[in-house]
ROSE-15440 format. One line per field, with one value per residue (C-alpha): x, y, z; residue number from 0; residue in one letter. Coordinates in steps of 0.001 Angstrom, whole numbers. Each point is the difference from the previous one (the first is absolute). Layout:
x = [X|...];
y = [Y|...];
z = [Z|...];
resi = [NUM|...];
resn = [A|...];
END
This chain:
x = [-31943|-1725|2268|3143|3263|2783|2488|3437|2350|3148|-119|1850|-2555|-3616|-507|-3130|-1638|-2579|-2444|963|-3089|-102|3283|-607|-3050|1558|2846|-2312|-3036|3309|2048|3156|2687|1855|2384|-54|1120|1107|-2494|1375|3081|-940|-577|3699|-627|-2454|1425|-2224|-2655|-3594|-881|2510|-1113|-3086|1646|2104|-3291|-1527|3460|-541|-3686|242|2289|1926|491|2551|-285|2788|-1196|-448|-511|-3417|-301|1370|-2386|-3046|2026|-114|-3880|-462|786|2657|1117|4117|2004|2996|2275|-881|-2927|-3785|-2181|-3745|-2656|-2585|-3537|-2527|-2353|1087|3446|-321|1065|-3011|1697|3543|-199|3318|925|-1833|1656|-826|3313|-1707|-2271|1200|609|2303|2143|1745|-266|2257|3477|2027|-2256|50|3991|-262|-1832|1591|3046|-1510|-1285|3257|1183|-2330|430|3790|-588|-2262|2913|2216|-2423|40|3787|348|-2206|1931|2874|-1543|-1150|3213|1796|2388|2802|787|3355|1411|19|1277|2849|1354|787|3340|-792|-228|-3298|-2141|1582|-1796|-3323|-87|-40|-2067|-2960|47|-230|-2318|-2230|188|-1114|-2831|-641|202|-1928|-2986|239|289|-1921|2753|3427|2140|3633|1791|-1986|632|3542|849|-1748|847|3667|-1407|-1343|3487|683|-3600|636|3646|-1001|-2982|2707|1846|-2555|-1434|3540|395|-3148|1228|3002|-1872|-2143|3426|1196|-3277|409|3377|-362|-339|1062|-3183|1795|1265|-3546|-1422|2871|-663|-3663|491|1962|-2500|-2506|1962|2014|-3616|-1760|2324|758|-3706|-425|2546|-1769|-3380|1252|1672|-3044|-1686|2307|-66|-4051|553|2120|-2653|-2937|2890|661|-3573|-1168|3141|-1211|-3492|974|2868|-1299|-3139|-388|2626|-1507|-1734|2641|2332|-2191|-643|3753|236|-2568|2222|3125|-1613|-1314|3592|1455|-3000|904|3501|-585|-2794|2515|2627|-2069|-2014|3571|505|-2894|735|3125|-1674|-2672|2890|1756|-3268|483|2565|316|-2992|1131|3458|-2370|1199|3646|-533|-3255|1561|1328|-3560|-1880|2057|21|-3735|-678|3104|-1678|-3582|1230|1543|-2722|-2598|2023|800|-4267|-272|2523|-1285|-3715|1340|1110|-3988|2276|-2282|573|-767|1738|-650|2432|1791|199|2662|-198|-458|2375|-1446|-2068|3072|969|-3632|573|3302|-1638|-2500|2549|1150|-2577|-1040|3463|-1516|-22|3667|-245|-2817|2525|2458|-2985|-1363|3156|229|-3214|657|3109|-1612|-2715|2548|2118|-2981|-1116|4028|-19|-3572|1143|3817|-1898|-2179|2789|2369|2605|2178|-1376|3038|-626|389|2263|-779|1230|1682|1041];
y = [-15517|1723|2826|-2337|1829|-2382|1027|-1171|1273|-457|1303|3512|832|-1185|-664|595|-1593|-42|1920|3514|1592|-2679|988|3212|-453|-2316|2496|3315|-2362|-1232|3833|-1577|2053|-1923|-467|-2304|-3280|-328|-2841|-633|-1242|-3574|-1131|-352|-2602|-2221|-3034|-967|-1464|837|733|2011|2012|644|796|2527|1492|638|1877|1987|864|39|2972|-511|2638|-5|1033|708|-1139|2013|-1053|1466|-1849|-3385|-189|176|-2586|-1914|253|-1296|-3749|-1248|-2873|-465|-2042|-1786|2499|2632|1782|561|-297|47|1469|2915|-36|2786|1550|3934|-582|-492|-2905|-2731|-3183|-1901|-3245|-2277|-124|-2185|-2957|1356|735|2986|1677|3454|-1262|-2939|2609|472|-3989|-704|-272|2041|2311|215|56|2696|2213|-165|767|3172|522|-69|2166|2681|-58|385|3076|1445|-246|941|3701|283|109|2209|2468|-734|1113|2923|1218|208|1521|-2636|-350|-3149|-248|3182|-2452|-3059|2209|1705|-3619|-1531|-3938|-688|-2516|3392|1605|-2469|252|2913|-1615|-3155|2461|1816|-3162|-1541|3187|-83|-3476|540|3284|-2719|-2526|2222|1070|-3637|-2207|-2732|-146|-1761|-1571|3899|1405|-2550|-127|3318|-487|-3557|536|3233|-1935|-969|3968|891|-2582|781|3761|-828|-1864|2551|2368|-1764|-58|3486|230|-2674|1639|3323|-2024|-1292|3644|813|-2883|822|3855|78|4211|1795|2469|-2620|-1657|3390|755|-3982|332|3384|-1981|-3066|3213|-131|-3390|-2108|1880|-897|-3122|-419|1190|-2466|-2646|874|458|-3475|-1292|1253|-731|-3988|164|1584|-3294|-2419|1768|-532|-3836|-387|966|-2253|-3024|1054|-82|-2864|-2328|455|-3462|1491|3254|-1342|-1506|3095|2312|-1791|162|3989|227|-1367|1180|3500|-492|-705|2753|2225|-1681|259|3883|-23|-1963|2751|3153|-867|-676|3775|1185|-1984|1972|3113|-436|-833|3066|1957|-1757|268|4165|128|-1735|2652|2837|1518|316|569|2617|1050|-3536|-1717|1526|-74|-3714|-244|2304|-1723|-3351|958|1015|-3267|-2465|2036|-509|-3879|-371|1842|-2381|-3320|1586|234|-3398|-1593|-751|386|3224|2379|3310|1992|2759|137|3367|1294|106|2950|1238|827|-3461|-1441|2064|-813|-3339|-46|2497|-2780|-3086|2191|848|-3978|-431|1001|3135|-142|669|2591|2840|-798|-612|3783|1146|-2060|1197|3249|-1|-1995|2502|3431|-2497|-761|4130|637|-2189|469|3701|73|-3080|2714|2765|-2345|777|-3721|-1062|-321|-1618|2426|-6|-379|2270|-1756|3628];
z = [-20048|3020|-71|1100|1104|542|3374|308|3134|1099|3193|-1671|-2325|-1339|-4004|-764|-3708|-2327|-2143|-134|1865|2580|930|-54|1961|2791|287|724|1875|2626|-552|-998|-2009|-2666|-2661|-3762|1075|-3666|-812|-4042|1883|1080|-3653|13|2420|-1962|-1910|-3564|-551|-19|2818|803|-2897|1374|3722|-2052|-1507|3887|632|-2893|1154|3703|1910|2969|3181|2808|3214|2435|3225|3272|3206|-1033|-3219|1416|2428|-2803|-1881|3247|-30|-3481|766|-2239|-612|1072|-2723|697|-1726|2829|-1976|853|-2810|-421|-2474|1041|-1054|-60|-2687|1134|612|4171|1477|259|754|-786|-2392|-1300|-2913|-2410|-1986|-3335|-2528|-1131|2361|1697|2871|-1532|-982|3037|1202|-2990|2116|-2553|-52|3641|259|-2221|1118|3356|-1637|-1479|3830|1000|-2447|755|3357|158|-2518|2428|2764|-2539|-559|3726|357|-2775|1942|3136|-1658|-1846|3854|1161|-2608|77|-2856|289|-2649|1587|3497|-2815|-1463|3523|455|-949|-56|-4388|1103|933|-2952|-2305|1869|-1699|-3862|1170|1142|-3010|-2303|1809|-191|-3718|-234|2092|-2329|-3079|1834|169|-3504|-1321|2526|366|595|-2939|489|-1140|3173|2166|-1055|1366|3573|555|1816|1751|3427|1398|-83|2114|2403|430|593|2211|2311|-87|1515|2276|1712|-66|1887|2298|483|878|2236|2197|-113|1811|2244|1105|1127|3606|-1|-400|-2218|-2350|-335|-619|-2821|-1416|-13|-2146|-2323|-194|-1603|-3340|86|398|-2655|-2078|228|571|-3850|-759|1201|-1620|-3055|30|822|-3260|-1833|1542|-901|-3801|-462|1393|-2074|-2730|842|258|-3821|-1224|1619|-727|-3521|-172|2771|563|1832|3190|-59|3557|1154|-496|967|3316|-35|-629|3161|2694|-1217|-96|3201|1287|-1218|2090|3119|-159|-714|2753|2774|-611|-365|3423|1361|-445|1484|2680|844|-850|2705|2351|-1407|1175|3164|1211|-714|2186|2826|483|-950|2985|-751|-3784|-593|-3326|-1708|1322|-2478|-2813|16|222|-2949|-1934|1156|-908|-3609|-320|1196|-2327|-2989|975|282|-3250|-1770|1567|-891|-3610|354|1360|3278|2887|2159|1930|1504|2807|663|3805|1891|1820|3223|1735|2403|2722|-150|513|3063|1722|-395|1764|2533|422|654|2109|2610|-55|1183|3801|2148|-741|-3433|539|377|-2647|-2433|876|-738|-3255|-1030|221|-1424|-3132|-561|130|-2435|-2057|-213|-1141|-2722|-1246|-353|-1455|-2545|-1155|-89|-1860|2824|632|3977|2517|3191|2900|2484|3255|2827|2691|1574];
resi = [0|1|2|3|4|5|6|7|8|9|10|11|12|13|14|15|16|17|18|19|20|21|22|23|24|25|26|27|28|29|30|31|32|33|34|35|36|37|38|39|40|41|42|43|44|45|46|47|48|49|50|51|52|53|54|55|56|57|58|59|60|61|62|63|64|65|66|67|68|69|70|71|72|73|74|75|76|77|78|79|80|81|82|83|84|85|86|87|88|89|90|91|92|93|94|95|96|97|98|99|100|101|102|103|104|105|106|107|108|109|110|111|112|113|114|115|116|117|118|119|120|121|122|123|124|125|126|127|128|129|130|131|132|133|134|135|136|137|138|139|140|141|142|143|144|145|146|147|148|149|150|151|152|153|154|155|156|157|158|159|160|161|162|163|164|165|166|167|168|169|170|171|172|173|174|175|176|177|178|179|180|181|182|183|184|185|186|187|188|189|190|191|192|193|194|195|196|197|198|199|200|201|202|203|204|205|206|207|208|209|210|211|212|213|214|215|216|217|218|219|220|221|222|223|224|225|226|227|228|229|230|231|232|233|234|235|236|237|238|239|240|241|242|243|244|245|246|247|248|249|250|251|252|253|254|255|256|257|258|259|260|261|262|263|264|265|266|267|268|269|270|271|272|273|274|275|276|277|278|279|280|281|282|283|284|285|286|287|288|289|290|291|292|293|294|295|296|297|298|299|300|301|302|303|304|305|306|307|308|309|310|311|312|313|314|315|316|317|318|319|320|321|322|323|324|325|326|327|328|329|330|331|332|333|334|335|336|337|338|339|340|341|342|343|344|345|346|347|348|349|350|351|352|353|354|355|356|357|358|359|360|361|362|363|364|365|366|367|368|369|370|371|372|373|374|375|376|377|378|379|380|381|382|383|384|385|386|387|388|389|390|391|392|393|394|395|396|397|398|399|400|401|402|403|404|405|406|407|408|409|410];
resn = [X|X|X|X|X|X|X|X|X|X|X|X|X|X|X|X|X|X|X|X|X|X|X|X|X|X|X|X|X|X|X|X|X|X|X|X|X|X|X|X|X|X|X|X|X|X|X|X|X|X|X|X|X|X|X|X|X|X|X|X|X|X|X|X|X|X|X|X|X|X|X|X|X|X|X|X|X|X|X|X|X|X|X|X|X|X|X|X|X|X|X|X|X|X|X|X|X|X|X|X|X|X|X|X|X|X|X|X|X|X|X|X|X|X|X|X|X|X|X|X|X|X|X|X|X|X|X|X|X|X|X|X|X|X|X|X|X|X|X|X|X|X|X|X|X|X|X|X|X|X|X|X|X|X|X|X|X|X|X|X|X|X|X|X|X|X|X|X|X|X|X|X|X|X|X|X|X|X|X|X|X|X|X|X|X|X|X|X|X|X|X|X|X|X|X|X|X|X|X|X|X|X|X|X|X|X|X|X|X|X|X|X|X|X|X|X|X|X|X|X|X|X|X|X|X|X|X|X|X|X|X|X|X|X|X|X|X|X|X|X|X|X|X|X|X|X|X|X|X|X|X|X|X|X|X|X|X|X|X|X|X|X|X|X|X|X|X|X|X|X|X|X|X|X|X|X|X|X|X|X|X|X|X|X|X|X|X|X|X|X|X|X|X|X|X|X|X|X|X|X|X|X|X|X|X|X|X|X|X|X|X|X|X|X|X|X|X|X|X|X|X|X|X|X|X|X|X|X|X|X|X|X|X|X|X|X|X|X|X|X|X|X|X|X|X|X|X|X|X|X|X|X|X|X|X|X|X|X|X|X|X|X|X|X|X|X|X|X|X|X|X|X|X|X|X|X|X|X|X|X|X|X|X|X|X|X|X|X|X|X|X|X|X|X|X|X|X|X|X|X|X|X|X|X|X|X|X|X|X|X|X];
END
């Protein structure tokens, strides 16, 4: 059929179907990585008859490919021209003899075609399940990376805790990792698996709450410090606490996706008429869950910035506590980015320098001599003062000797 590779995206990822070496060939002709969609799936979607024995035969014979989508990615699905259904997907059917794109076409009416594969609607809700399947998964890999990069032991946080809701995080994890250990063995999820998972969501949410207000509460404490001492000594804290709970939250996060991928393959296989509907479903309640954890996490850097802020601004009368919140603060925001990274929340990090004393001293030497002629002397004086100051400390820093204002002599 003129080389014909059918493409189906939902805006997370791009399915890509048909022959096996037109697949292949559209893949490496457009250098796009990919996974198995798991293609043999959708016959569970089919209802009897005929013709749907012959779709059923072009599952069996074609393959399917997913592709997670990049900014890169998305913007070559963006060239390819597809066609935007009403259930929020983009569909469309590539033709070309050596695999490169040539030109887009519909879908043609024909039950049996290639191409009709993917026009028939369960077929189509199907697979976007699957897509969305795949794509949590790949989130799913991410965060257990995250978590492997910052050595964090997540049920040693859990069990330091005395509220009997974290306790059972711990159990709901574990059987919910052994389902999705069965799941890949078996291919489905029966009513046994399903019966051990199904009461474990109350428990995620109940602990994601729960960390999200420790982090708000951390982000108050910050808030509140106006001593540059006490933001310095909060900041160091925020190093350990925010880690923590940050690995927390990931790992409820998982956990919250392992369940969908699980809901997903029982409605797949017990209703497969809602599977759009709930999956649609899954998608904004998912997406709620990332904003609430986006809202609260940029709340923090918010005060963390201030943090950096305001230690700057009294770097005069604090040269030691000034830089310990800046490094404390710079360990924090990197570890926030990393976690809302993990997450595919949009950010960025820049780390803050502290500022240098004797920056700080010019400055007010400068305000100073724009005060007028007046101001000239006492600026001089200022000046001077600031740079003997500045050569003190910058020499009992590197001796490791504490720096004690001296006195001056009014004799």
């Amino acid at each position: 059929m003129d080389h014909e590779v059918q493409l189906i995206s939902d805006g997370e990822g791009l399915a890509v179907i048909g022959q096996p070496a037109d697949v292949e060939r559209f893949l490496t002709s457009e250098g796009l990585t990919s996974k198995d969609l798991g293609l043999p799936r959708l016959k569970s979607v089919l209802h009897s008859g005929s013709v749907v024995a012959q779709a059923g035969s072009q599952i069996v014979a074609n393959t399917g490919r997913w592709v997670q989508l990049t900014p890169q990615s998305a913007a070559k699905v963006a060239e390819y021209g597809l066609r935007q259904t009403p259930k929020g997907l983009s569909t469309g059917v590539v033709r070309g003899p050596h695999g490169q794109i040539r030109n887009i076409v519909q879908f043609s009416k024909g039950p049996v075609s290639p191409q009709a594969l993917v026009a028939n609607p369960a077929v189509l809700a199907g697979a976007a399940g699957i897509m969305a399947q795949l794509a949590m998964k790949q989130t799913m890999d991410e965060i257990t990376d995250y978590l492997a990069a910052i050595d964090a032991k997540v049920d040693a946080v859990l069990r330091a805790q005395n509220d009997a809701v974290l306790a059972r995080m711990i159990g709901a994890g574990l059987v919910i990792d052994e389902t999705m250990t069965i799941r890949e063995q078996r291919g489905r999820v029966d009513d046994i698996m399903w019966s051990k998972v199904q009461t474990a969501p109350t428990t995620i949410a109940d602990t994601q709450a729960y960390a999200l207000l420790q982090l708000d509460a951390l982000a108050d404490r910050l808030e509140s410090k106006t001593y540059i001492n006490e933001l310095a000594a909060t900041a160091k804290e925020a190093e350990t606490v925010v880690r923590e709970w940050l690995a927390v939250l990931a790992r409820t996060f998982q956990l919250q996706d392992a369940i969908a991928v699980l809901e997903l393959d029982r409605v797949l296989d017990e209703s497969p008429d809602e599977l759009d509907g709930h999956r649609l479903g899954l998608k904004i309640a998912r997406q709620k869950r990332l904003t609430h954890i986006s809202d609260s996490t940029e709340r923090l850097l918010s005060r963390i910035n201030a943090a950096v802020e305001t230690a700057n601004a009294n770097v005069l009368m604090n040269p030691f506590d000034t830089p310990a919140v800046v490094r404390s603060s710079n360990h924090v925001l990197a570890g926030v980015h990393d976690f809302r990274r993990a997450l595919s929340i949009e950010s960025s990090h820049e780390a803050s320098e502290a500022r240098a004393w004797t920056d700080a001293a010019t400055d007010v030497k400068d305000k100073a001599l724009g005060a007028g002629a007046h101001g000239v002397s006492a600026a001089r004086n200022l000046g001077s003062e600031a740079i003997s100051r500045a050569g003190s400390v910058t020499g009992r820093i590197s001796s490791g000797i504490p720096w004690k204002g001296r006195r001056r002599n009014d004799g």
